[in-house]
N, C-alpha and C positions, 0 to 999 in steps of 0.2 A: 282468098279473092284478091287482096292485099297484092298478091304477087303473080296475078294474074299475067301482066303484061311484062314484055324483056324492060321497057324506060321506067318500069317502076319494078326492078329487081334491090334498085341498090338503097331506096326507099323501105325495102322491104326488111334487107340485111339489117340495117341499120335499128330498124324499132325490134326485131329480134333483139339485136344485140344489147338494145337500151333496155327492152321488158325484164332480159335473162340480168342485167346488171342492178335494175330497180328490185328484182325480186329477192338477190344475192343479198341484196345492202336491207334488205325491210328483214331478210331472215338472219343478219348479221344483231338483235336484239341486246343489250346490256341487262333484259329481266333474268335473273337468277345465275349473271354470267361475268359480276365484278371480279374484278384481277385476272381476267383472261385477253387474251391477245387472239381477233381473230387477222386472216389474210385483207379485210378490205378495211379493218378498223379496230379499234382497240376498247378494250372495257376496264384496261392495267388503270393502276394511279400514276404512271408515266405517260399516259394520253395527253393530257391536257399541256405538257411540256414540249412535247413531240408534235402536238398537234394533230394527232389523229385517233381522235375521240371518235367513239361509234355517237348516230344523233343522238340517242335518247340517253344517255350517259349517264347526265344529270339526273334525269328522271328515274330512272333506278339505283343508279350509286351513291347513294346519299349523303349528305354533307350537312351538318347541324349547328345550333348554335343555342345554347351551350354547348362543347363537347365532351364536359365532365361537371363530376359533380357527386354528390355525398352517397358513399356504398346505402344508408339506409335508404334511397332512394325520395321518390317526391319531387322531382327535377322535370319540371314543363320545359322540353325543347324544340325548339322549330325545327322544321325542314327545310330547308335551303333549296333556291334554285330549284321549286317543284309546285305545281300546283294543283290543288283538289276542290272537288265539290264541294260547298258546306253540310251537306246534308248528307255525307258518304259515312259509310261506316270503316273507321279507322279502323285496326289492331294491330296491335305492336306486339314484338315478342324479341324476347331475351333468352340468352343461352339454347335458341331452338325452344323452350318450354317455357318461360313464364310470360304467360300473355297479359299486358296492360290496356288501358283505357287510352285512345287515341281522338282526335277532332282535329276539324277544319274550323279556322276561325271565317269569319268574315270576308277576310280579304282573300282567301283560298290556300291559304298558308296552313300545311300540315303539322300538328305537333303528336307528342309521345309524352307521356309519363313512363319515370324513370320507377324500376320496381327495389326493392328492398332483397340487398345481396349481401352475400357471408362472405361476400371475396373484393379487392382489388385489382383491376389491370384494367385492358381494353376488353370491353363485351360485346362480342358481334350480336346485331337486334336485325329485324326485317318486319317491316309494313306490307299489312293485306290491304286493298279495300274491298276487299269483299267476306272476310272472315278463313278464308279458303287459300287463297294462293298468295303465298307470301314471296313473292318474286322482286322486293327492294331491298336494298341491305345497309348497313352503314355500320358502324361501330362507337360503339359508347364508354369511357375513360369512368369506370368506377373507381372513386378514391377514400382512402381511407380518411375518415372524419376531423379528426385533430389538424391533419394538414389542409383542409380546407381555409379558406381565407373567412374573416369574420362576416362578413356580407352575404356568406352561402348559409348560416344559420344562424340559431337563436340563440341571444346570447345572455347569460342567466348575469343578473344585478349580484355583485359580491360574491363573488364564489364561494368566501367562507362562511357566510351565512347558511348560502346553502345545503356545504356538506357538513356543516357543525350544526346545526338544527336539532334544537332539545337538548344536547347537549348544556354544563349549567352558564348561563347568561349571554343565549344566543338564542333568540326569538324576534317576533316582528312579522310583518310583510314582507314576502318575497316578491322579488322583481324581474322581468324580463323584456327583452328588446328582440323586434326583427326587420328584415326589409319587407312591408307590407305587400309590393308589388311581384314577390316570390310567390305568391297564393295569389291566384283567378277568382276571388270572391271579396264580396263584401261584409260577410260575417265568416268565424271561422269558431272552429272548436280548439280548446287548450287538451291536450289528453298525455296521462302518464303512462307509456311502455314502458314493460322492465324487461331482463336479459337475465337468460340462465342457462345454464349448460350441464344435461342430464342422459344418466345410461352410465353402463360400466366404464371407466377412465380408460384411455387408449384402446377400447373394442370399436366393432362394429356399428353397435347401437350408441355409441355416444356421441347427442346431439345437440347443435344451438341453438337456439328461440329466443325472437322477440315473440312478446306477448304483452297486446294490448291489456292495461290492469282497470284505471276509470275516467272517467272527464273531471278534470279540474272547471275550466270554464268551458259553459254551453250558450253557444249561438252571441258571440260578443263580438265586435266592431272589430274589422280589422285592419286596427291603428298601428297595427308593429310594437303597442306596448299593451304587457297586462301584468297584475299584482295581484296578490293574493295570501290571505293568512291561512297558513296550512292546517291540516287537522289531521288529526290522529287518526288512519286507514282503518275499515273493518279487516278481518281475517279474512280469507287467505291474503290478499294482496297487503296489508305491513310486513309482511314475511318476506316481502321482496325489497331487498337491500340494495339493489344494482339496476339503472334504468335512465332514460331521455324524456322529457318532454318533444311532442309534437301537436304542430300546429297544420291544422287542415281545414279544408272548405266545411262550414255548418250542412251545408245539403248532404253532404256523406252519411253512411250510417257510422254509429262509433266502434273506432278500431277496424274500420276499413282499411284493408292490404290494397298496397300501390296504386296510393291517388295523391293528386298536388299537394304537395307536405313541405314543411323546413323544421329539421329537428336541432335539437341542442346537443351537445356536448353527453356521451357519458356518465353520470356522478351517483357519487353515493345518497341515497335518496332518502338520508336524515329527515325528512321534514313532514314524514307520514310514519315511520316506525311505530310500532306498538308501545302502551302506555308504559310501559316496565323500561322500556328506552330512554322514556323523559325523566321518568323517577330514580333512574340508576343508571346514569347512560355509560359507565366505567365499567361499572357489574355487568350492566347486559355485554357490552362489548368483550369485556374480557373470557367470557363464557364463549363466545363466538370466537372468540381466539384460539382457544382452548380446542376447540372442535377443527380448528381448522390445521392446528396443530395432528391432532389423529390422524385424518384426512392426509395432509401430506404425510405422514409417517407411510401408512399404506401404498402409494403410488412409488411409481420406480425413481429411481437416484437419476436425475438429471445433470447435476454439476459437474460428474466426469467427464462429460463430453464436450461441453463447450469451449469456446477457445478462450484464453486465458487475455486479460488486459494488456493493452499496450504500457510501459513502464512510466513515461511522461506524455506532459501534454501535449509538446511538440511533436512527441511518436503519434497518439495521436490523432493528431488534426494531417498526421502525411499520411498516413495510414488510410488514404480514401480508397483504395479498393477493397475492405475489410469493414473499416467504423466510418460510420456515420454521423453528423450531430442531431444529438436527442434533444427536439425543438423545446422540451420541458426545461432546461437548462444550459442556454446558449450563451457565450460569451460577445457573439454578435449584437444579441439583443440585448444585452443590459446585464445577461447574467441575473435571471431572477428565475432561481433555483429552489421552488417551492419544497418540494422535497427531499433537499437535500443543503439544508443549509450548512455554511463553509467551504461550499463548492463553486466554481468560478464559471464551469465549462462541464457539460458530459457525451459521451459516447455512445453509441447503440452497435453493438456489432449487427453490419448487416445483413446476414445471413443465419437461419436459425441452425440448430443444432442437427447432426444428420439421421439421428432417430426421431427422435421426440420435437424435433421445432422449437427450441428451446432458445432466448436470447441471454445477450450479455449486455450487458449497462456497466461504463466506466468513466467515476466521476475524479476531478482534480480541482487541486485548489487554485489558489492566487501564485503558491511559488510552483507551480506545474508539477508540484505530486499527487500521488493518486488520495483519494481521500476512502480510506476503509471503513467496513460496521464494526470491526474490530475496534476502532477507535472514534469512531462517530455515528449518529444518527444520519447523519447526511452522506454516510459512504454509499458506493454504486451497492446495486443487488443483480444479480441474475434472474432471469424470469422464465417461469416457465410456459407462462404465451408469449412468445415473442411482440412486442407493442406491435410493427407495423405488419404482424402475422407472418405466416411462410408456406408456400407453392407445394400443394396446389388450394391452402386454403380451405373456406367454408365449410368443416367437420373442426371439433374441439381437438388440439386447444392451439389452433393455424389460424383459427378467425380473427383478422385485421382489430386492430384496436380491443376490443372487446374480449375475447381469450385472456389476454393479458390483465383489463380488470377483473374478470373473474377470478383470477387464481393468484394477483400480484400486488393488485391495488386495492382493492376491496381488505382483503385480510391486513394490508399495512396501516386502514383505519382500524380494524379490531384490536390490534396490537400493540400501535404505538400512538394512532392520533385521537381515537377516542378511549384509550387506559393508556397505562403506561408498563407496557408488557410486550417490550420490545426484543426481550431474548427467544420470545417462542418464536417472534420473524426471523429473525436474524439468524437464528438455528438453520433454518431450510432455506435462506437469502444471504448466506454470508457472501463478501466482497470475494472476488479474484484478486490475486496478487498479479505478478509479470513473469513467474520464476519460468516460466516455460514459454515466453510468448518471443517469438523472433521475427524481429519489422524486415518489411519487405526488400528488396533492389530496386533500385529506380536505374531507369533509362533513359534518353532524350534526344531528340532532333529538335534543333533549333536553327532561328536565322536562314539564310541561302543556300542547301541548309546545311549544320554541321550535325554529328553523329556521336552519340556519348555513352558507349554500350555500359549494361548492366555490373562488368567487372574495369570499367573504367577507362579504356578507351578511345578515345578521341578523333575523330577525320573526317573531310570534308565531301561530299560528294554531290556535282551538281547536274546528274542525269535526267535528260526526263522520263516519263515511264510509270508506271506501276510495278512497285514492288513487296516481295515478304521482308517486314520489319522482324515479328516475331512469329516465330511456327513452332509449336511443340503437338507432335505427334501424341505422345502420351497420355496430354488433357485436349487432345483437338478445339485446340486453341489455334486460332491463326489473326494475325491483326497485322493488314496491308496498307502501305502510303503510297499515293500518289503526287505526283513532283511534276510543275509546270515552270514554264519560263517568265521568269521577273520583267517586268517594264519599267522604262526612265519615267521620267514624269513626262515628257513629251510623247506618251507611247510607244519608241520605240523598243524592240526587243533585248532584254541587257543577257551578256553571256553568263548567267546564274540561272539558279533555279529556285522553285519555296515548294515548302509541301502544301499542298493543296486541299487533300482530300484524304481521310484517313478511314476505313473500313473495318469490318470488325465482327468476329463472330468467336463462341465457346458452344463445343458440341450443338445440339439442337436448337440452340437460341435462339431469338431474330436476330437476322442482321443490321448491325448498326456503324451508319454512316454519319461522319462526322465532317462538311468539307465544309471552303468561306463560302459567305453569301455573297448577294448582290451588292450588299451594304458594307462600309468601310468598317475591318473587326468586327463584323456580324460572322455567327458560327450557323448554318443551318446542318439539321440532324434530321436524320433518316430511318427509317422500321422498314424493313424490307419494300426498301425501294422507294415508298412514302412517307412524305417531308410531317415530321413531328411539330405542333405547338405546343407551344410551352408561353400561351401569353395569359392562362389560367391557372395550370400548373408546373411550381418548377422544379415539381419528381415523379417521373411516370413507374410504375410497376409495367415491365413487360414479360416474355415467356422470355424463362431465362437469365435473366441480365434486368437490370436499375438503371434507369439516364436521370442524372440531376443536372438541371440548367438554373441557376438563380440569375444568372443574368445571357446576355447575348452572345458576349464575346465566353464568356466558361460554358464547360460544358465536361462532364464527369461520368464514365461510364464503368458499374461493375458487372463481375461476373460472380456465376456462386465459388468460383476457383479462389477465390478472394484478389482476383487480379484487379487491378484500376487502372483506366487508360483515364487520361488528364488530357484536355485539349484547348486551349486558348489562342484566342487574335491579339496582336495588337502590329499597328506599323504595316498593316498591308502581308503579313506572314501570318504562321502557324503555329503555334508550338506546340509539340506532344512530348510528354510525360507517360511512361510504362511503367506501371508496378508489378513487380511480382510475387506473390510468394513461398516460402523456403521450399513450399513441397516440389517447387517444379525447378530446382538446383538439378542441375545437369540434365535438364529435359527442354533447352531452349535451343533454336538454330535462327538463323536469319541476320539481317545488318545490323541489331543492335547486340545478336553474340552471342555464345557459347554460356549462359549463367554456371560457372563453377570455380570461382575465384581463380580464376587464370587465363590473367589476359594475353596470354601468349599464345591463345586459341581463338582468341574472338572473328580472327579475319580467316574465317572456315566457309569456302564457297558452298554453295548446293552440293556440289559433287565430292563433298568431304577434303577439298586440296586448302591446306592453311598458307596461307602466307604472310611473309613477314610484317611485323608492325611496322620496322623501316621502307617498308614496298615506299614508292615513288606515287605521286599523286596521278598518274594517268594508269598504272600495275593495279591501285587501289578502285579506281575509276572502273577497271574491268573487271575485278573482281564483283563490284558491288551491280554493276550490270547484270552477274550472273544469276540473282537474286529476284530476275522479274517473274509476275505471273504471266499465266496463259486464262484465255478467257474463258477454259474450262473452268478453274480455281481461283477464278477474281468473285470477289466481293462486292464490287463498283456498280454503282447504277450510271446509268447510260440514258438520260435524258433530255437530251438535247444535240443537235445535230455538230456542234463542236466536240461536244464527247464521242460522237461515235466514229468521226473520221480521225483523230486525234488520237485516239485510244483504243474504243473498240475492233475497227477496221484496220487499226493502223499496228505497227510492232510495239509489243511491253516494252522496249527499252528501244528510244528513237536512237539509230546508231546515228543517226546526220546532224543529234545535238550534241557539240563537242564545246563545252564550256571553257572560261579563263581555268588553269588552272592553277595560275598565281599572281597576286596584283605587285605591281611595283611600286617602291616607294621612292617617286622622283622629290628631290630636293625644290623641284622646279615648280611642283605642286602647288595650290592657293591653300587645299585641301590638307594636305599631308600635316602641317603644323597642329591643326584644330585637332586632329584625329589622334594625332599622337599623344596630344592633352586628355583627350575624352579616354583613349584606349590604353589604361593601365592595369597592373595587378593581374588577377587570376582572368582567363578569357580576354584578355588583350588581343591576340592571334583573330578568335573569330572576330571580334571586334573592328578591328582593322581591317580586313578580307570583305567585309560586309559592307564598312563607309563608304572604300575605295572603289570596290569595286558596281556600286550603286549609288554613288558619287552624293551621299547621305549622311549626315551626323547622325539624323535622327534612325536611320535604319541602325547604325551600328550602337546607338544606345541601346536599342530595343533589344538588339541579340547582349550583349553588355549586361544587361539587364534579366534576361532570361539562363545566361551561365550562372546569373551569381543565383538566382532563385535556386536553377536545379544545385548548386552546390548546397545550400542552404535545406533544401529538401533531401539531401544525402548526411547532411551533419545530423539533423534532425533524426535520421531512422539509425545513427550509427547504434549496434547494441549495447544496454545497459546491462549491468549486474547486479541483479536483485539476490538478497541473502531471504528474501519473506517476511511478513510479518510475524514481531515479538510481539508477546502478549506481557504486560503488567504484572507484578507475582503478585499473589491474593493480600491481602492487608498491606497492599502497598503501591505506589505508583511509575509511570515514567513519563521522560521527559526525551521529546522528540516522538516523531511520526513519517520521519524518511526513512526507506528500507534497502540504500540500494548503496554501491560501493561507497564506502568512505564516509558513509554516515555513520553515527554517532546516536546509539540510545543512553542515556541515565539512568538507575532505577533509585526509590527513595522506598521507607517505609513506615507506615504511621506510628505515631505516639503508643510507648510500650511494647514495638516490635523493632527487631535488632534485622539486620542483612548480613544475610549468609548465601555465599556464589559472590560474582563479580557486579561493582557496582555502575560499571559501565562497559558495553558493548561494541563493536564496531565490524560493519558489515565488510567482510575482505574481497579480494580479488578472485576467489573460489569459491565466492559464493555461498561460505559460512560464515557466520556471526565467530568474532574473538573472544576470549572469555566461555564460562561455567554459565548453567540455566543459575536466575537468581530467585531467593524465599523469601518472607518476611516470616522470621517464628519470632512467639511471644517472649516477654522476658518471664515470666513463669513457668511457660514451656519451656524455655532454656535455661533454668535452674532444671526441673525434672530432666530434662534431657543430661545434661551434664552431668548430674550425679548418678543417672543411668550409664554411662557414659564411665566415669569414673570408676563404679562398681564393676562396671564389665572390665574395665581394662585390669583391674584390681586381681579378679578372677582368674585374665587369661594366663598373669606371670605368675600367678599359683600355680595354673596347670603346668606352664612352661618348666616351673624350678620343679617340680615333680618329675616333669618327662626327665630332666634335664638330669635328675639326679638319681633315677631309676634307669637312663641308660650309661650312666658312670658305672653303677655297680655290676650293670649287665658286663661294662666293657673290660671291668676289673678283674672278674671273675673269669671272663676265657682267658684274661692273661695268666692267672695262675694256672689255670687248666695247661695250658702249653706251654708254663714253664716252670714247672712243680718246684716247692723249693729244696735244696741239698744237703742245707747243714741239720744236723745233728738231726736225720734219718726222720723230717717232717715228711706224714702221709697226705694223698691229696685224697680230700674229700670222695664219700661215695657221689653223692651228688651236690651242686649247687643249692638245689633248693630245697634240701634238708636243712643246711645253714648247722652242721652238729659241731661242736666244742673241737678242736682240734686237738686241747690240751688238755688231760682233767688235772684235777687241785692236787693231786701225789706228784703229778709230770711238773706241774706247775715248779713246787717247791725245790726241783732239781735242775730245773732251767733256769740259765743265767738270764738277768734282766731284760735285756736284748730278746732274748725269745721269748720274751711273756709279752714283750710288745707288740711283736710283730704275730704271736697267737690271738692276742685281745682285736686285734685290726681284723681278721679273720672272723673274731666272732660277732664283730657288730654288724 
């Protein structure tokens, strides 16, 4: 009817064309349609940048706060930017399957309770309100418990109270602390879970569990503090050695699975053992030792597979695409190194083992060598759960934190800290040595920016564009920079460029994007395509790949390759750091170079054409050009409408940016004096090129300052020559515990025992110790010895003068045989070994003296 009339046709057109567009945009929904892109509007986590968010966005794509929080779960978190009915029926769910307990408060503000997971990383969750259709989604940062900060859990009064309990002259009230406003109630229950891990070792059926055991306190105030004198557990639960306290709402029933909780820490749960524990706590323990000895005996040899220690400590702390610091003994924090006294600093290799998930721990001292169990109690051990677990987790013995106490910690109190029965650990925990461990290559772009490939290198290139840094086909590793145009301080454009924005991916991983932020030396990081916080936590576990942020401007990303990209701000630039390692020696291409100690390859276009290291800086310029993506093969996220004209829309390599590509040094200069003072020594060159040509003291300190680091992190990884750990000979000692070239061992022997071998060693340049293995033998063994000794030798020159004069006779005898004698008509024997008279007593008396002599020689 509407278009009844010709003067209302275009009236008509027109509410067509608006119903068909209102109906496009209401069916254009974000329910069950986060990270997709449609044509009228977006559901990606690049909407909100772009600006073209579908409406309801927010209301399905959910944004929380907290965003993390402790894998055992209990974590009440808001929903952001969404509102609900109070009286709606929440539910949450985890991993597609584990459904929690959700509500609306008051204000109409949705939250979740967080469930109790065997795994670390992000966990995609989704809200129903209706129990049915779970059409919002969001993701949730499970973290493994230790690195949580003290304020996310309870925190137990004296720790050694706690895990020495009943042990002899440690008793008392125990104590504990929380933040009360973590728990939605005003009474709460105290309750002990324990942890165990049961079923055949590396099958199918072998599984983890918490399991609720009983209430400590019921229905008590909650003040964030409670105490309490422990008591001896009935059976079965003192049986349980391994376990947390959790604190939860009193309205709960006990041992209620995923409701508002804050748990503690891990520990050995001395404070309820069985009585035979109190009254023998050496005994009992050592029997537990004993047991756990069998136990590993039976399961498969781990040790071979692991990778072997870095040699010092300065290896390493560079060694960040590989170790980690093991937060139990940090040199950052004070170095309070509980289990490992004498150690300064230790390591976690971070990557588990490629069968078994297997970790490595390596500790050193004060003078930055490694500290062994060979010679200390405080030496690293290998573990066979990896502390911070390993992908994909949640089945023994990958489970984050907890795997590790069951099989690594737990038995180190059996063994060493409640007996002293440290050789049964040690046996199956001995230290790594270095003898096989080879520190990575480092690479580097720094400054305006200059280029410092893998086999050493050096050249400047100030393109803009996106480019392959590193590509290896082999481990489909690829890791791309991007390079923008420098400004004066008065905005205009300077002819330089900085790296901007670095990208990044290893096989299936996520990809991660590392470029500046808005903020001056602010680093922001990226998970495919969305921006990471890190102002809760600063180490995410993702698919694939580790990002550690401890502060703003750092920022540290591995791969299981063992590679580490390194990225830091300062001065308005970028600086990147490549680690590689040995296994991908001649499997690298791109601008920072051919890794195969020869740098006469490194300037190797895409199309395999080398050219000279003397090439000219604009020959170099094209070269390094040829090295851009295509936005099939780019990394880069594209979020905002400078990037996409700039970059996306626009060519990889802007041919119309044609940089200085040499500064002068006019005498006439104000500048030129200062610079020259500031720019000495090694990296002088970029130094200079940097001041001048960004007319900055401070810019060219900052590159100044970043050659000499990357030098410093190139000395650092040079390789060491480990000969291995000497052992001590039995009734005797040594002195020294360095094992690597040019060191120096002693050996001594105690009272009543003598040294036999060499009494000093020295680790050579091959890698062998100089000198004989050394003994201590008794000095009564070495009277028996010696006259054993004596005796034999005694023996052997009897036998000798024997042979010696039974093959005279033999030799004498053919000589007669072949040369019979002539005078006076002597016969030669029928045989030698008849031995018969040659002469008899009638012959005799007619033979002159001479022949009787020479018959008599005959007959003896």
């Amino acid at each position: 009817m509407l278009c009844k009339y010709k003067n209302k046709i275009h009236l008509c057109m027109f509410m067509v064309l608006l119903l068909q567009l209102l109906s496009r945009t209401a069916a254009q929904s974000c329910a069950r349609s986060c990270g997709e892109k449609f044509n009228t509007c977006s559901c990606h986590a690049t909407c909100e940048s772009l600006r073209d968010c579908c409406a309801d966005y927010k209301q399905f794509c959910l944004d929380i706060e907290p965003h993390s929080g402790s894998l055992l779960g209990g974590t009440d978190f808001e929903i952001l930017n969404a509102t609900f009915e109070q009286n709606i029926n929440l539910t949450c769910r985890f991993n597609s399957e584990i459904l929690t307990e959700g509500y609306a408060d008051e204000s109409g503000v949705g939250h979740c309770i967080t469930p109790l997971l065997y795994e670390s990383g992000w966990i995609p969750f989704e809200v129903s309100t209706d129990g049915v259709n779970f059409d919002r989604s969001g993701q949730w940062l499970s973290v493994h418990h230790s690195k949580l900060g003290p304020v996310y859990k309870i925190i137990l009064g004296n720790d050694t109270q706690w895990q020495y309990y009943g042990t002899p002259g440690v008793s008392g009230d125990l104590k504990m602390i929380w933040i009360s406003s973590l728990i939605k109630a005003e009474r709460v229950n105290i309750e002990l879970w324990g942890y165990n891990e049961t079923g055949e070792a590396y099958s199918a059926n072998w599984e983890a569990k918490w399991k609720y055991l009983y209430t400590v306190g019921r229905d008590v105030p909650n003040s964030g503090v409670f105490s309490f004198t422990p008591q001896i557990a009935e059976k079965p639960y003192s049986l349980w050695d391994l376990g947390s306290i959790r604190v939860s709402p009193s309205t709960k029933p006990d041992g209620a699975q995923n409701v508002n909780a804050v748990w503690s820490e891990a520990h050995a749960i001395a404070w309820h053992l069985e009585e035979a524990f109190r009254k023998d706590s050496a005994g009992w323990a050592l029997e537990k030792c004993i047991n756990w000895d069998k136990e590993e005996k039976a399961m498969p040899n781990f040790l071979t597979e692991i990778t072997d220690c870095p040699c010092t400590l300065a290896q390493a702390r560079a060694d960040t695409g590989r170790f980690h610091t093991d937060y139990g003994c940090d040199i950052e924090a004070g170095s309070f190194c509980v289990y490992h006294p004498g150690a300064v600093h230790c390591v976690r290799a971070i990557q588990g083992s490629p069968e078994y998930g297997a970790g490595q721990q390596c500790c050193y001292d004060s003078t930055g060598a490694q500290v062994l169990t060979g010679d200390s109690i405080g030496g690293s051990t290998p573990d066979r759960g990896h502390d911070w677990g390993d992908p994909p987790y949640k089945k023994p013995p990958r489970v984050p934190a907890f795997s590790h106490w069951k099989y690594d910690v737990i038995s180190f109190y059996y063994c060493c800290l409640w007996s002293d029965n440290c050789k049964y650990y040690f046996t199956h925990r001995p230290s790594s040595d270095c003898r096989t461990y080879h520190p990575p290559r480092a690479a580097a772009v720094l400054g305006d920016p200059h280029f410092m490939t893998f086999d050493g290198v050096t050249f400047t290139f100030n393109g803009k564009g996106e480019y392959i840094l590193v590509h290896s086909s082999d481990y489909d590793l690829s890791v791309q920079g991007r390079t923008e145009p420098m400004k004066f301080e008065n905005g205009t454009v300077a002819m330089a460029t900085r790296l901007s924005s670095v990208a990044m991916r290893e096989k299936d991983s996520d990809v991660i994007e590392v470029r500046l932020g808005d903020q001056v030396d602010e680093l922001q990081v990226l998970m495919n395509q969305q921006v990471l916080s890190f102002s809760e936590q600063k180490w995410i576990d993702l698919t694939g790949v580790f990002v550690f942020s401890p502060k703003a401007s750092n920022v540290t990303v591995m791969f299981p390759s063992g590679t580490g990209v390194e990225v830091r701000a300062g001065e308005g630039v970028m600086t990147l750091t490549v680690l590689l390692p040995h296994d991908l020696q001649n499997h690298t291409l791109g601008l920072l170079g051919t890794m195969n100690d020869d740098p006469e390859d490194d300037l190797t276009s895409s199309n395999g054409v080398i050219i000279p290291l003397n090439s000219s800086a604009q020959d170099i310029f094209s070269y390094c050009a040829g090295w851009a993506v295509t936005n099939e093969t780019s990394l880069f996220t594209y979020d905002s409408t400078y990037l996409l004209n700039e970059y996306y829309y626009a060519p990889k390599h802007d041919p119309s940016f044609i940089p200085n590509f040499s500064v002068t040094e006019d005498p006439e200069d104000p500048l030129l004096e200062p610079v020259l003072n500031l720019c000495a020594g090694e990296g002088a060159s970029f130094c200079k090129y940097d001041a001048l040509s960004m007319r900055s003291l401070e810019q060219g300190n900052a590159t100044l300052l970043a050659y000499r680091s990357h030098t410093s992190t190139k000395t650092a990884l040079e390789p060491v020559q480990s000969c291995g750990w000497l052992s001590p000979p039995n009734h005797g000692q040594k002195e020294g515990t360095l094992y690597l070239e040019r060191a120096t061992v002693t050996f001594s022997c105690n009272s009543g025992y003598r040294l036999y071998g060499s009494q000093e060693r020295t680790c050579q340049a091959d890698g062998e110790w100089s000198g004989e293995d050394t003994h201590c033998v008794a000095d009564n063994t070495l009277a028996i010895v010696l006259g054993s000794i004596g005796a034999v030798l005694a023996l052997v020159v009897m036998v000798i003068a024997i042979v010696v004069y039974t093959k005279k006779q033999k030799n004498l005898t053919v000589l007669n045989s072949s040369h019979p004698p002539a005078l006076h008509g002597i016969e030669k024997p029928e045989h030698p070994s008849k031995r018969l008279p040659l002469c008899s007593t009638e012959e005799r008396k007619s033979y002159s003296s001479d022949r009787i002599q020479r018959c008599s020689r005959w007959l003896l």
